[in-house]
C-alpha positions in Angstrom: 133.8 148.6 117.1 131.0 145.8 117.4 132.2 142.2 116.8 130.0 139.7 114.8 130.2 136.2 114.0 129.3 134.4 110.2 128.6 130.6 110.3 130.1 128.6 107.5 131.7 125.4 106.2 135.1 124.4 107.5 135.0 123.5 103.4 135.3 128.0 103.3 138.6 128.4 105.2 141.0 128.7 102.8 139.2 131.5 100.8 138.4 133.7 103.5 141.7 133.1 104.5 142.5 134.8 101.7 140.6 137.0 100.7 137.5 137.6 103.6 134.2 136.3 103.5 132.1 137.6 99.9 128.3 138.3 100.0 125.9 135.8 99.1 122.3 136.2 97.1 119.5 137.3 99.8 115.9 136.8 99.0 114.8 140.0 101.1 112.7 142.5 99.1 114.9 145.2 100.1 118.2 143.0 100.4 119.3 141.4 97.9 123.1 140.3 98.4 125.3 140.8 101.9 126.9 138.2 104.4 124.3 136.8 107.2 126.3 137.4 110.6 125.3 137.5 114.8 126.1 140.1 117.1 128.6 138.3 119.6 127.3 138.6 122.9 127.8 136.9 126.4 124.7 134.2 125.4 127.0 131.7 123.3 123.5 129.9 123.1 121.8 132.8 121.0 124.8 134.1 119.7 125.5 130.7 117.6 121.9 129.8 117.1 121.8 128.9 113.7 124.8 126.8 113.6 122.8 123.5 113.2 120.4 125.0 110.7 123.0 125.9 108.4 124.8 122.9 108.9 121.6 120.8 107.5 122.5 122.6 104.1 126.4 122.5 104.5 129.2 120.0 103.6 131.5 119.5 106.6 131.7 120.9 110.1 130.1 124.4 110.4 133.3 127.2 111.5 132.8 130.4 113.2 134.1 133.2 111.3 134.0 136.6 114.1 135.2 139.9 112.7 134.7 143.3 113.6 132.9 146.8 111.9 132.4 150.3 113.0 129.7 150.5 115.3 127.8 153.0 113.3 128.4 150.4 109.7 124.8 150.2 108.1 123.2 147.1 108.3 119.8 145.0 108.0 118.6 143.4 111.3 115.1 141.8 112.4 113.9 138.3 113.3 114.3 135.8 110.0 110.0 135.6 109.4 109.8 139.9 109.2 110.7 142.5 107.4 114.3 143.3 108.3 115.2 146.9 109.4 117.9 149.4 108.7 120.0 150.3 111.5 123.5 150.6 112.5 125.3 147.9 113.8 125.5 148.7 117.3 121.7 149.5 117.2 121.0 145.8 115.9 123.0 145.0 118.8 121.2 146.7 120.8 117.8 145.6 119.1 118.9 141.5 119.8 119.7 142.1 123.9 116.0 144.4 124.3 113.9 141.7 122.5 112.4 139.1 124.5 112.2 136.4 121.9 116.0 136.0 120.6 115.5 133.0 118.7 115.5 134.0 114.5 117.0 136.9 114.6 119.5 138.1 111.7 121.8 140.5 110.6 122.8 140.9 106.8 125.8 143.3 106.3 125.5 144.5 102.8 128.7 144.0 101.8 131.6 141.5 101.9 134.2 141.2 105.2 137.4 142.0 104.5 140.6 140.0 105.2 141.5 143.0 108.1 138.4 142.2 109.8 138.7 139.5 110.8 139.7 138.7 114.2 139.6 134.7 114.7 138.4 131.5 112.5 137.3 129.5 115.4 136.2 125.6 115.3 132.6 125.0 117.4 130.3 122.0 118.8 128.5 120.9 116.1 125.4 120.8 118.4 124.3 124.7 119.3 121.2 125.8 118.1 118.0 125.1 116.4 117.2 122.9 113.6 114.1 123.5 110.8 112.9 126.5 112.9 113.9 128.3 116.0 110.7 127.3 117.9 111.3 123.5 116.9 112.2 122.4 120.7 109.1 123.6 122.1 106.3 123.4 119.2 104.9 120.6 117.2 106.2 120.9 113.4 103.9 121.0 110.6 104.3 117.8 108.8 102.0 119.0 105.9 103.4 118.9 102.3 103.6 122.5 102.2 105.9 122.8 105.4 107.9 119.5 104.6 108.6 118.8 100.6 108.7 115.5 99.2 111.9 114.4 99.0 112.8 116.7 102.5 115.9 115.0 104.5 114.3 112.4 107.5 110.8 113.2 106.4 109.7 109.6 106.9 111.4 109.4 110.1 109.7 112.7 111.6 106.3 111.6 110.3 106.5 108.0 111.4 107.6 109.4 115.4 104.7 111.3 114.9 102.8 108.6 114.2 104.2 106.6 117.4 104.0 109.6 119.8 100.1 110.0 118.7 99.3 106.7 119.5 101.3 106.9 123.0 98.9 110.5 123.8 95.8 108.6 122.5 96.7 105.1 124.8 97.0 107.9 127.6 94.3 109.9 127.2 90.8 109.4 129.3 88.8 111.9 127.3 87.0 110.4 124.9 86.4 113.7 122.9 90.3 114.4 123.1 91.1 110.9 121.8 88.8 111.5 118.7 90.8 114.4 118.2 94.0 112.7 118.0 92.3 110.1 115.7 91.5 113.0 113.4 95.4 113.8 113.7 96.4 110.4 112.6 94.4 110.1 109.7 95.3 113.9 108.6 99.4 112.5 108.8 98.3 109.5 107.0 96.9 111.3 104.1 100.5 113.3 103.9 102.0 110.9 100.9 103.5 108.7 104.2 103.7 105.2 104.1 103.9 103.1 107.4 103.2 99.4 107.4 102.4 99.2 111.3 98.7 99.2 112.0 98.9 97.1 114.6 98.3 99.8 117.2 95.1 100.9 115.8 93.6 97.5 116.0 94.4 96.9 119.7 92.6 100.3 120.4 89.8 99.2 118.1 89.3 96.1 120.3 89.1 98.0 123.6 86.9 101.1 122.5 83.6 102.7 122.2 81.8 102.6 118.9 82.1 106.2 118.0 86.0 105.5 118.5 85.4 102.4 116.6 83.9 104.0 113.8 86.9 106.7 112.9 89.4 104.2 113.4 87.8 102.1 110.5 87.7 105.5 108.4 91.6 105.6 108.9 92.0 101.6 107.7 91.8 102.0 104.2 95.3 104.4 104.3 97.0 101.3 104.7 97.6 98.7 102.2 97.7 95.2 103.8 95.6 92.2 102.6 96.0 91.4 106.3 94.4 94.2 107.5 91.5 94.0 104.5 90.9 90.2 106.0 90.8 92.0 109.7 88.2 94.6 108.0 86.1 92.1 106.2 85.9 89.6 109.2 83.9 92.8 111.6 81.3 91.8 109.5 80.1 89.2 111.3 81.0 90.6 115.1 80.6 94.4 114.7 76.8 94.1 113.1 75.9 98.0 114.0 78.8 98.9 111.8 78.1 97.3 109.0 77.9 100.4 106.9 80.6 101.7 107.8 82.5 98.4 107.2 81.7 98.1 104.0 82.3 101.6 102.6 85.7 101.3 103.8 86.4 98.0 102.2 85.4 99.5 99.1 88.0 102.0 99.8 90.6 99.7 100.0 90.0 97.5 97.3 87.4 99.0 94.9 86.5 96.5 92.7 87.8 93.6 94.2 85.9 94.3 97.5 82.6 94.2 95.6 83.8 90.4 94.2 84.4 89.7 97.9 81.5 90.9 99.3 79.0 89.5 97.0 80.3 86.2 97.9 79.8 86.8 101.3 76.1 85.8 102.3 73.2 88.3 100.8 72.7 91.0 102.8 70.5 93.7 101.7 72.2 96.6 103.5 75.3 95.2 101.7 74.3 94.6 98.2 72.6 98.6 98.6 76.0 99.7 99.5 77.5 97.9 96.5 75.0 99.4 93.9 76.0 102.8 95.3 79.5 102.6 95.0 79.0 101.1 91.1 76.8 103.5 90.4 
């Protein structure tokens, strides 16, 4: 017999008490209903990985359900981005402790687990395993709106640490080349429907940096809506003369119409009055 563990809510207890644990829809082209389950093995680590994944979507603690099959019961197995395959389910067994990368795999039994099954409902640490994707300890997450929905739980929070560890690898950084790069990754998160109020950062590297540096940061101004930070903008004007261009496109970006009222009160410029028939034209 091979022994397997299902991860649930403590809210589930009662009715697999009862009566076992009942399939679930499965959006796998060739699986369509079955209970998700582990093989138990002497890693408790890899065993109970997804315990804080499925706890993101659960009410309550997260139980630990382990019951046992024939070792020759037909199952699906696989990691949880690939096309699962049919084996027994001491070959998925034996297909988790042979591959080298344990983190996402799977098992869907195609059927319910009965009462008999069962061997033990067990209570666990809530804090095993992986959370948003099995790789989320040692790569950066996508913060896109594809990978991370409006309305996704902490999204704020995730992008505005972003935010704050960028600045800390930029403020570290001696590579100029490198630090434009990060530059480029700020203004990227910046243009993912995120809202942070705290430019300050950017202006004390503005004051201590090259003009090529100078220029992207001014290109990543206009994502932030402060009339402080327009006044900041406005004010290079008159000290940052070889980036007066650049200046004033990006005031325009970040208050159209009422930039052009401010800058044509400012004194005549020719460069500038070019760069507001452009814009209104």
């Amino acid at each position: 017999m091979s022994v397997f563990l299902h991860l649930t809510s403590i809210q589930n207890k009662n009715s697999i008490f009862r009566s076992g644990v009942k399939t679930s829809s499965i959006h796998y082209e060739n699986v369509r209903r079955g209970v998700f389950c582990m093989p138990v093995i002497s890693d408790f680590w890899i065993t109970h990985q997804w315990l804080r994944e499925i706890k993101r979507f659960s009410k309550g603690p997260i139980i630990g359900i382990y019951f046992k099959i024939p070792d020759l019961e037909p199952v699906w197995s696989g990691n949880y981005n690939s096309k699962l395959m049919f084996s027994t389910a001491i070959e998925s067994t034996q297909l988790l402790l042979s591959t080298e990368n344990k983190l996402g795999f799977q098992i869907v039994l195609p059927r319910k687990v009965t009462k008999k099954e069962i061997l033990k409902i067990k209570n666990l640490p809530q804090t095993v395993g992986w959370r948003y994707f099995p790789e989320a300890h040692s790569k950066v997450r996508c913060l896109c709106p594809a990978c991370l929905p409006k309305g996704w739980p902490f999204a704020n929070r995730l992008k505005e640490n972003r935010y704050y560890s960028l600045i800390s690898k930029f403020n570290q950084s001696q590579n100029e080349e490198e630090k434009i790069s990060i530059l480029g990754a700020i203004d990227d998160l910046l243009s993912y429907d995120f809202r942070i109020d705290d430019y300050e950062p950017l202006i004390r590297i503005f004051h201590s940096s090259s003009q090529k540096i100078k220029k992207q940061i001014l290109e990543i101004f206009p994502k932030f809506q402060s009339e402080k930070l327009f006044k900041f903008v406005s004010n290079l004007l008159h000290s940052e003369k070889e980036s007066t261009e650049v200046i004033v496109e990006n005031l325009l970006k970040m208050k159209g119409k009422e930039a052009v009222q401010h800058l044509n009160e400012l004194e005549s410029d020719p460069k500038i009055q070019k760069l507001i028939n452009d814009y209104l034209n």
